[in-house]
VMD Tcl script that builds the backbone (N, CA, C; Angstrom):
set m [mol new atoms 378]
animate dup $m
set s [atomselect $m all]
$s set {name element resname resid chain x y z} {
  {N N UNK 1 A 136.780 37.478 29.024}
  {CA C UNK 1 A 135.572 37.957 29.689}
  {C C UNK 1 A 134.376 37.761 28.756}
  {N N UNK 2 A 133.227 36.970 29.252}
  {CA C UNK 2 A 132.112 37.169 28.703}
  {C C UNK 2 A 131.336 38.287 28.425}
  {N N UNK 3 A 131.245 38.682 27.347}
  {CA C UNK 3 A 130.245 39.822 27.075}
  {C C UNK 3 A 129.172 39.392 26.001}
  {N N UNK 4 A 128.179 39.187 26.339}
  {CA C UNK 4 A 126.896 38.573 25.330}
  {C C UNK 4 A 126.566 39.559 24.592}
  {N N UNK 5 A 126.498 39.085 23.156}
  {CA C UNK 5 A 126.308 40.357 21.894}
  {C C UNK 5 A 124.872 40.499 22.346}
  {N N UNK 6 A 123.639 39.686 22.666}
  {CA C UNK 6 A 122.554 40.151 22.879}
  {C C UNK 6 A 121.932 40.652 23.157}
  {N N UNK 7 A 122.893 41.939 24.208}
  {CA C UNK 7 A 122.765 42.420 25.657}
  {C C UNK 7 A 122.971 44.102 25.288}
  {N N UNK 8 A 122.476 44.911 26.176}
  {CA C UNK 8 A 123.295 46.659 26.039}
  {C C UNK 8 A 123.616 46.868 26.919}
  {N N UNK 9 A 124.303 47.250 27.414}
  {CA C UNK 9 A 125.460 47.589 28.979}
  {C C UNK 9 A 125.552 49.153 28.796}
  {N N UNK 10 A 125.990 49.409 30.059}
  {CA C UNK 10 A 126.150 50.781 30.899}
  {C C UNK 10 A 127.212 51.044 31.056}
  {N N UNK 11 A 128.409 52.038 30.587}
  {CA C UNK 11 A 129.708 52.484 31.134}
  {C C UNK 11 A 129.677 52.382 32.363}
  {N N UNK 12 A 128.534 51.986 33.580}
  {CA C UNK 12 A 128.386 51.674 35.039}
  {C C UNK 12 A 128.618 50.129 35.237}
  {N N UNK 13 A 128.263 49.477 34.141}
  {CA C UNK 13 A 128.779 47.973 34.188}
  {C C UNK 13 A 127.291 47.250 34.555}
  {N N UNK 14 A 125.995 47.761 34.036}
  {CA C UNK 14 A 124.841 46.956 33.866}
  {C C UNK 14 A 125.120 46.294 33.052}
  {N N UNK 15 A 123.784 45.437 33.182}
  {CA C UNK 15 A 123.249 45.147 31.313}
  {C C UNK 15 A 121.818 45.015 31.077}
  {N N UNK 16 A 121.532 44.990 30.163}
  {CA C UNK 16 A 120.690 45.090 30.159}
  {C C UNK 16 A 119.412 44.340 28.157}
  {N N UNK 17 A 118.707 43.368 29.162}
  {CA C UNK 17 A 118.133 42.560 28.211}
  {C C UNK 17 A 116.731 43.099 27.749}
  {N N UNK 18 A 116.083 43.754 26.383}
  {CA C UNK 18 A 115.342 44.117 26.241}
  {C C UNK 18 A 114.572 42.514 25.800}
  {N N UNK 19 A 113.006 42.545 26.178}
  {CA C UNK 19 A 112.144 41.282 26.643}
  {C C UNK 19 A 110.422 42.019 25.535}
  {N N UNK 20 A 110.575 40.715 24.899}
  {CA C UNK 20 A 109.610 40.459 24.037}
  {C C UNK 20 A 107.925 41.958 24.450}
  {N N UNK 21 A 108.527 41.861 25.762}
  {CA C UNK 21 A 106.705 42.422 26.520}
  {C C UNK 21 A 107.283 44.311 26.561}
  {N N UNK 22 A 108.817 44.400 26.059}
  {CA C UNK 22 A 108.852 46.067 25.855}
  {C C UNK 22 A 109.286 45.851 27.459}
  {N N UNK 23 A 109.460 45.214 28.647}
  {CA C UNK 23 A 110.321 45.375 29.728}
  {C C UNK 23 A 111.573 45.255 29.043}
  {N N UNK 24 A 112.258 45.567 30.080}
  {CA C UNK 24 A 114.041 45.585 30.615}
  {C C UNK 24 A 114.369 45.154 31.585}
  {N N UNK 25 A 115.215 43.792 31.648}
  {CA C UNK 25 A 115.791 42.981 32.396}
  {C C UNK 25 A 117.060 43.608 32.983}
  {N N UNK 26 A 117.666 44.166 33.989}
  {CA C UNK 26 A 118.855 44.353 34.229}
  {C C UNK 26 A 119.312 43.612 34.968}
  {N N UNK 27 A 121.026 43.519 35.331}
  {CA C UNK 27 A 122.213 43.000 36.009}
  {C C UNK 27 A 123.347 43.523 36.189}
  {N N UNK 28 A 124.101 42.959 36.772}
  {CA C UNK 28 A 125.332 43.433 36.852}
  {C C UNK 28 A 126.480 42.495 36.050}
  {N N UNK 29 A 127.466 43.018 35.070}
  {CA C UNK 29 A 127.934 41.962 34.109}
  {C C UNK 29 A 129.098 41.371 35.190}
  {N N UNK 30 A 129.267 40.473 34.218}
  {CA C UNK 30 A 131.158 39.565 34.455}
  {C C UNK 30 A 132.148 40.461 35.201}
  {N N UNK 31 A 131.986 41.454 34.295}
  {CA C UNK 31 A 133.404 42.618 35.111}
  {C C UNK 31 A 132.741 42.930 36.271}
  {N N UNK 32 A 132.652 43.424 36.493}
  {CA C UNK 32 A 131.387 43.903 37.393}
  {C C UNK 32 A 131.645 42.682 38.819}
  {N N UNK 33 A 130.933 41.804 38.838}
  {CA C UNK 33 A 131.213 40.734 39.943}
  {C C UNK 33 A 132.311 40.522 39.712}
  {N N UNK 34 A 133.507 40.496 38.598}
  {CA C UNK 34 A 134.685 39.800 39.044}
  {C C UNK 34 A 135.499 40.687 39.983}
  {N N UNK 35 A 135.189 42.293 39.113}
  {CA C UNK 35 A 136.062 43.680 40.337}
  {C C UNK 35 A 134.767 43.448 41.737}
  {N N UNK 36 A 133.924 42.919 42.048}
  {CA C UNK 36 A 133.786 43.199 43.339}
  {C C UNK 36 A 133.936 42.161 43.839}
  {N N UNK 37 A 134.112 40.739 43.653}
  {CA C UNK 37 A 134.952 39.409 44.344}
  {C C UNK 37 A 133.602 38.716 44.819}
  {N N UNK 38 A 133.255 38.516 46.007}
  {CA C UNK 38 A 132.679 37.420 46.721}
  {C C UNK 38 A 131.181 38.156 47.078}
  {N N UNK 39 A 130.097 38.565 46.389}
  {CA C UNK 39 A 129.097 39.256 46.349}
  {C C UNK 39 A 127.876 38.320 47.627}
  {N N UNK 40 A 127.624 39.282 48.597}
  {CA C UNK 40 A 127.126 38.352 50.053}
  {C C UNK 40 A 125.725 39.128 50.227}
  {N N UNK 41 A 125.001 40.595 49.746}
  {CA C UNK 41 A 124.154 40.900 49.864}
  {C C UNK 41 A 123.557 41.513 48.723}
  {N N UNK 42 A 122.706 41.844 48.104}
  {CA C UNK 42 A 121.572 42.326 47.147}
  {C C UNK 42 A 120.552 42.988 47.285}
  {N N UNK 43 A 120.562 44.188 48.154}
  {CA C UNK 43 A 119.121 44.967 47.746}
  {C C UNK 43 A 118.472 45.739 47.032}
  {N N UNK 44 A 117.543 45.395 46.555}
  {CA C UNK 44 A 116.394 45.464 45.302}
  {C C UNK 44 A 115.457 46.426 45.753}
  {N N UNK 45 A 115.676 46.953 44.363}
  {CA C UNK 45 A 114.053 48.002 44.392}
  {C C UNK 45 A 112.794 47.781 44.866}
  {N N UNK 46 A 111.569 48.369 45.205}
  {CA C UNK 46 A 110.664 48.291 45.203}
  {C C UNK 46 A 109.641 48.098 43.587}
  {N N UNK 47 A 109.066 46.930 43.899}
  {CA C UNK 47 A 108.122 46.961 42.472}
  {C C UNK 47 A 106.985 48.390 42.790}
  {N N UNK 48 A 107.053 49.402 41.590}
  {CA C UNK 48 A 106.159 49.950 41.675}
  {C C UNK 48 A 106.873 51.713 41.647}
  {N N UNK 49 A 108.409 50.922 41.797}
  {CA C UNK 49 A 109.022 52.178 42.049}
  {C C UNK 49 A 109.932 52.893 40.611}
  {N N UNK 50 A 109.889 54.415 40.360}
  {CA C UNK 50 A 110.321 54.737 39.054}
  {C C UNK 50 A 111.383 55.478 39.410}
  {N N UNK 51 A 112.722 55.421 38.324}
  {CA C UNK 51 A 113.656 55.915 38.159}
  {C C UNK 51 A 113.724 56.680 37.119}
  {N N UNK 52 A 114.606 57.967 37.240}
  {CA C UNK 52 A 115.335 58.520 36.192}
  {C C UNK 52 A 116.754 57.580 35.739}
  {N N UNK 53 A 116.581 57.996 34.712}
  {CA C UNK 53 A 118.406 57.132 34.113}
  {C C UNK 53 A 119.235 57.659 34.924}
  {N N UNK 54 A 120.173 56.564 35.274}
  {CA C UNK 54 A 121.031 57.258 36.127}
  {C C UNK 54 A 120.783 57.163 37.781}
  {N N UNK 55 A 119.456 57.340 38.360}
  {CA C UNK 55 A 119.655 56.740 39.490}
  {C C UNK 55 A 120.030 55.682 40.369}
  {N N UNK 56 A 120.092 55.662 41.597}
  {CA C UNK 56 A 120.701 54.123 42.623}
  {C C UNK 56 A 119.021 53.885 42.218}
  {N N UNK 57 A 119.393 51.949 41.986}
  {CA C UNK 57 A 118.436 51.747 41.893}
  {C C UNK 57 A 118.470 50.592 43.024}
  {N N UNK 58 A 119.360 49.696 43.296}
  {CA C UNK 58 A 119.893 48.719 43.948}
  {C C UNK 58 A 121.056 48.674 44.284}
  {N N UNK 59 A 121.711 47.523 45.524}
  {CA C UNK 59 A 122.944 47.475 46.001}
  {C C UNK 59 A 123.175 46.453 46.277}
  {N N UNK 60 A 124.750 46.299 45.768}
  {CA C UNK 60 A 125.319 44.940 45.699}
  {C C UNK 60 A 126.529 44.954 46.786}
  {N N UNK 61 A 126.811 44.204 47.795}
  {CA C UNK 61 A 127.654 44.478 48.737}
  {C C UNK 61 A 128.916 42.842 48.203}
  {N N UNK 62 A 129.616 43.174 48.490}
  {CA C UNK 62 A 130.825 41.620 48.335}
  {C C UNK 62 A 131.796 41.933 49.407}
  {N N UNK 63 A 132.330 41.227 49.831}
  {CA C UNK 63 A 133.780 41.467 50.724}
  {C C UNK 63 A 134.161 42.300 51.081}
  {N N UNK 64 A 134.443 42.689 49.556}
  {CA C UNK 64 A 135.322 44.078 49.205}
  {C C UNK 64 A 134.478 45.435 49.655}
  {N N UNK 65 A 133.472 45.359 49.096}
  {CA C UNK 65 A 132.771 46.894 48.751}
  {C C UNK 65 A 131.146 47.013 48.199}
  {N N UNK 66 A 130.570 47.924 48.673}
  {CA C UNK 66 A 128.860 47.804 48.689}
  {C C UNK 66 A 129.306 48.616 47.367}
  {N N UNK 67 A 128.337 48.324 46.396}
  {CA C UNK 67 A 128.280 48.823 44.739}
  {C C UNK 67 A 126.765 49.409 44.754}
  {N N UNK 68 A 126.686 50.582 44.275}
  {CA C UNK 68 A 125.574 51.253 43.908}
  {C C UNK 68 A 125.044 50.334 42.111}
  {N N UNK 69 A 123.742 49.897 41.820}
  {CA C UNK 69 A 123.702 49.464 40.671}
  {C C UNK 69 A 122.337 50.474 40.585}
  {N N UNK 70 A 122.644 51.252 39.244}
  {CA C UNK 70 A 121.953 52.358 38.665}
  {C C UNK 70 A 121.055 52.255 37.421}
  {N N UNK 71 A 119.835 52.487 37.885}
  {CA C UNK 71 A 118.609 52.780 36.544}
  {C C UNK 71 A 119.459 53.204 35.433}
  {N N UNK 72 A 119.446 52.017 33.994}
  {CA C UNK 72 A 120.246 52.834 33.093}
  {C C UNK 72 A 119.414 53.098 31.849}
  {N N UNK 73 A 118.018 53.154 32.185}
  {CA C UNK 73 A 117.035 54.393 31.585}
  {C C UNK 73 A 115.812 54.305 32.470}
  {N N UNK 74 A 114.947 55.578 31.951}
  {CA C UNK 74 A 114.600 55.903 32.859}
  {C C UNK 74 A 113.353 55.187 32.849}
  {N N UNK 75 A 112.166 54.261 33.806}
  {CA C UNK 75 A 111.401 53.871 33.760}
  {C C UNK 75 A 110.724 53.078 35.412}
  {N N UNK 76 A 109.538 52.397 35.371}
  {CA C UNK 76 A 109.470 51.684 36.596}
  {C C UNK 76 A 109.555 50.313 36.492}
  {N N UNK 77 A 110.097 49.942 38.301}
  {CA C UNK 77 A 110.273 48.635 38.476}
  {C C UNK 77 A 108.845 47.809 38.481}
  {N N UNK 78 A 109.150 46.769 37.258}
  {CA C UNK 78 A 107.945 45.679 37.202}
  {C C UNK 78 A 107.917 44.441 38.143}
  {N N UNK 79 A 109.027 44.110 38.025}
  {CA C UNK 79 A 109.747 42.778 39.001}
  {C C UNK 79 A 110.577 42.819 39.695}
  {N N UNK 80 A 111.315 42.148 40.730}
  {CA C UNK 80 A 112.408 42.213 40.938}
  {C C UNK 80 A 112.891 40.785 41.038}
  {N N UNK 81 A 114.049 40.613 40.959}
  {CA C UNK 81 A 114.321 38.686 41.321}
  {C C UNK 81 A 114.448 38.474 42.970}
  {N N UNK 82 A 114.097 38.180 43.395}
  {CA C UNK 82 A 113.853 37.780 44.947}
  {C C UNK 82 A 115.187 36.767 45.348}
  {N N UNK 83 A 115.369 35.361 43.866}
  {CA C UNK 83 A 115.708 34.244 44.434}
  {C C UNK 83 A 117.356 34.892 43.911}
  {N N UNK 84 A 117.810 35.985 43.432}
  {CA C UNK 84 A 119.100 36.485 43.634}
  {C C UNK 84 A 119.575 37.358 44.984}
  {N N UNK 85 A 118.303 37.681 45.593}
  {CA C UNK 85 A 118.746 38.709 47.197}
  {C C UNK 85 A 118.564 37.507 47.698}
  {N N UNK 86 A 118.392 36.637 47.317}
  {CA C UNK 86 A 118.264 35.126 48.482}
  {C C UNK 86 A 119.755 34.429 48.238}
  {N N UNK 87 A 120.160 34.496 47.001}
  {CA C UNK 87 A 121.728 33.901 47.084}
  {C C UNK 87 A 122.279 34.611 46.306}
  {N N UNK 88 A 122.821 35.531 46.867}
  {CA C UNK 88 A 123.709 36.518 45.819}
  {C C UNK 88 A 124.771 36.184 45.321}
  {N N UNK 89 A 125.192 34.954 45.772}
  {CA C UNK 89 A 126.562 34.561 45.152}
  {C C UNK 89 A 126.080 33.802 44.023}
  {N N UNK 90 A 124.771 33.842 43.601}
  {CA C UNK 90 A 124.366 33.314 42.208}
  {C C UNK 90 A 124.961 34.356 41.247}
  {N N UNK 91 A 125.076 35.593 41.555}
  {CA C UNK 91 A 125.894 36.850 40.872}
  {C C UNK 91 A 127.392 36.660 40.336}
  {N N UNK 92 A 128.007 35.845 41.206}
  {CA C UNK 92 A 129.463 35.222 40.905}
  {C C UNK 92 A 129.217 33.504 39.940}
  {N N UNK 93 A 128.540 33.149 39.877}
  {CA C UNK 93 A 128.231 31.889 39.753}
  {C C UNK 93 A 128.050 31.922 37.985}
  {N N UNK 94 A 127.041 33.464 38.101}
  {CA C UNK 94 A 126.400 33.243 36.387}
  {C C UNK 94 A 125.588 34.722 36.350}
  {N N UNK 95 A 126.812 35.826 36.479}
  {CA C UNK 95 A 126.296 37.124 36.158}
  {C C UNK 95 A 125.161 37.738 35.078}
  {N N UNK 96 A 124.788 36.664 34.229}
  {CA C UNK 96 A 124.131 36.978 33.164}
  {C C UNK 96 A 122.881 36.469 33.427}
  {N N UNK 97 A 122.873 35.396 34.151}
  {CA C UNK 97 A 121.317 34.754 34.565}
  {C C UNK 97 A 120.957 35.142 35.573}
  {N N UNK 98 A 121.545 35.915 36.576}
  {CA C UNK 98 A 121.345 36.511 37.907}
  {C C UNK 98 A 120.879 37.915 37.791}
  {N N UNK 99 A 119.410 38.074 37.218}
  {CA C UNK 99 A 119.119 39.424 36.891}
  {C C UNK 99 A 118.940 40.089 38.244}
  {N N UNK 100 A 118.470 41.170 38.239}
  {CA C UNK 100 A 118.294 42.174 39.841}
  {C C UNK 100 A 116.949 42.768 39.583}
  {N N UNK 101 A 116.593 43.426 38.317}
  {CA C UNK 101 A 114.806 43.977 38.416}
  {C C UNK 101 A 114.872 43.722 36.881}
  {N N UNK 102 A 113.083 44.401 36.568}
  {CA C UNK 102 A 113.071 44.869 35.401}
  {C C UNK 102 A 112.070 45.878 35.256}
  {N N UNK 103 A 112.356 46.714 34.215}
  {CA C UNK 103 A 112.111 48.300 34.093}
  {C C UNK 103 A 111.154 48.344 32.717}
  {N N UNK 104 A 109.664 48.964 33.511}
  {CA C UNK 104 A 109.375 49.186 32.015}
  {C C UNK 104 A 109.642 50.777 31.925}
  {N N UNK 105 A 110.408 51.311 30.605}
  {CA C UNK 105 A 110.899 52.100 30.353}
  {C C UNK 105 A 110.097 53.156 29.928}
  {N N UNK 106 A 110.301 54.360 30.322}
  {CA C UNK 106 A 109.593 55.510 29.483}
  {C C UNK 106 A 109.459 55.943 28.751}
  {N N UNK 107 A 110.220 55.420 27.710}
  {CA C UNK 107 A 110.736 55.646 26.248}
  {C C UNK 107 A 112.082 54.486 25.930}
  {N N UNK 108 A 111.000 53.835 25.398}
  {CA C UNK 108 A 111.380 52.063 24.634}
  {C C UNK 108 A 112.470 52.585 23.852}
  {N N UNK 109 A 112.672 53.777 22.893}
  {CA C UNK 109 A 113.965 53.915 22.208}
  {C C UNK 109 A 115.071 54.227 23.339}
  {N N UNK 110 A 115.145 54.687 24.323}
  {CA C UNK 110 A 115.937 54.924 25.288}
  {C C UNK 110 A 116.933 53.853 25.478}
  {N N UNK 111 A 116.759 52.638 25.071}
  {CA C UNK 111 A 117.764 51.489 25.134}
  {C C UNK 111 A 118.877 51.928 23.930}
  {N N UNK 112 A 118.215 52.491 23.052}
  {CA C UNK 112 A 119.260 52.377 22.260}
  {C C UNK 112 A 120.306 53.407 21.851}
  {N N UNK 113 A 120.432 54.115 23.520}
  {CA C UNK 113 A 121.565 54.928 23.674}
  {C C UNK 113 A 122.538 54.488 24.827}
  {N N UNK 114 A 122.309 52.666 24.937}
  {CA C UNK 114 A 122.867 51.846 25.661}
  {C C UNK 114 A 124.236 51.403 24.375}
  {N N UNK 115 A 125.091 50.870 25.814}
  {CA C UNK 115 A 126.831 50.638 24.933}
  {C C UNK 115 A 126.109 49.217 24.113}
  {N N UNK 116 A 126.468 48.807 22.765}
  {CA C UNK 116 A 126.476 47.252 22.570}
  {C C UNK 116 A 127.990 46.750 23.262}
  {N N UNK 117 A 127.690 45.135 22.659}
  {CA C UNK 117 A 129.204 44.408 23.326}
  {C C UNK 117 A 130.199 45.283 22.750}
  {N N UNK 118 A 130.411 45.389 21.711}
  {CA C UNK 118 A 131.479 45.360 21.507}
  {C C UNK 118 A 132.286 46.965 21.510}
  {N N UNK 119 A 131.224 47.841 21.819}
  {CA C UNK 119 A 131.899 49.172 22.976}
  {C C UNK 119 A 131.598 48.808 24.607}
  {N N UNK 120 A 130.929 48.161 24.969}
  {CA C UNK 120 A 131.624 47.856 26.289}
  {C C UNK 120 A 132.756 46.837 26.319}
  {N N UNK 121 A 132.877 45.985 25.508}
  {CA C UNK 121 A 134.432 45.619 25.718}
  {C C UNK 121 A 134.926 46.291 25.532}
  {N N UNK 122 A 135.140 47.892 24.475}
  {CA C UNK 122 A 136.521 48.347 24.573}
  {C C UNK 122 A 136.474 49.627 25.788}
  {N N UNK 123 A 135.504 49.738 26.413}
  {CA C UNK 123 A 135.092 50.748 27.557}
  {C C UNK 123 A 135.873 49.972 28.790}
  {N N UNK 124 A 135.568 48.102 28.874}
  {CA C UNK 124 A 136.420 47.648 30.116}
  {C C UNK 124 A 138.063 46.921 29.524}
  {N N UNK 125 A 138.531 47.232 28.606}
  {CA C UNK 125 A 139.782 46.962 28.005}
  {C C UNK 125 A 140.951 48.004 29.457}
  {N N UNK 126 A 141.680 47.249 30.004}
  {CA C UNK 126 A 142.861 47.376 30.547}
  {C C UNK 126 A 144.103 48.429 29.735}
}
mol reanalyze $m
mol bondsrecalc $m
mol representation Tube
mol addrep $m
């Protein structure tokens, strides 16, 4: 399983890319699309809209099962990716380039009570 050291992930199975401008890029990782299989819908936040950590922020539907994907700190939506609710199976394709929003955060240290790789690999270890 791919897990990019570059990245901080969510015991919920985000991730999340902190970006030169103090935003936050999120997604949903590898595990993540591989436990939900054939991913067919994507709805996205509103730009403009703020979360606590921890809230639904978006939803990922596949075959199998609609997935709640959760603010994993707390801040507002700056962007969202449009051209991933347009082909969500870009989510299966290349989970890491298939972002879903990005968050400017309310407190920039708040990332760094995010998992690195190498406790979310042993958080999705079998």
């Amino acid at each position: 399983m791919n897990i990019p050291a570059d990245l901080k992930y969510t015991e919920s199975h985000e991730w999340v890319r902190q970006e030169t401008d103090g935003t936050l890029t999120v997604g949903i990782t590898e595990y993540a699309q591989d436990a939900l299989g054939d991913i067919v819908f994507v709805e996205l936040p509103q730009v403009g809209k703020t979360f606590t950590a921890g809230d639904d922020a978006a939803v990922v539907e596949s075959v199998k099962a609609a997935s709640d994907i959760y603010a994993p700190v707390s801040g507002t939506v700056t962007a969202v990716n449009q051209s991933t609710a347009d082909a969500p199976d870009s989510i299966n394709a290349d989970a890491y380039s298939a972002w879903l929003f990005k968050l400017q955060p309310a407190d920039p240290a708040a990332i760094n009570g995010l998992l690195d790789a190498a406790a979310y690999g042993k958080a999705t270890e079998d």
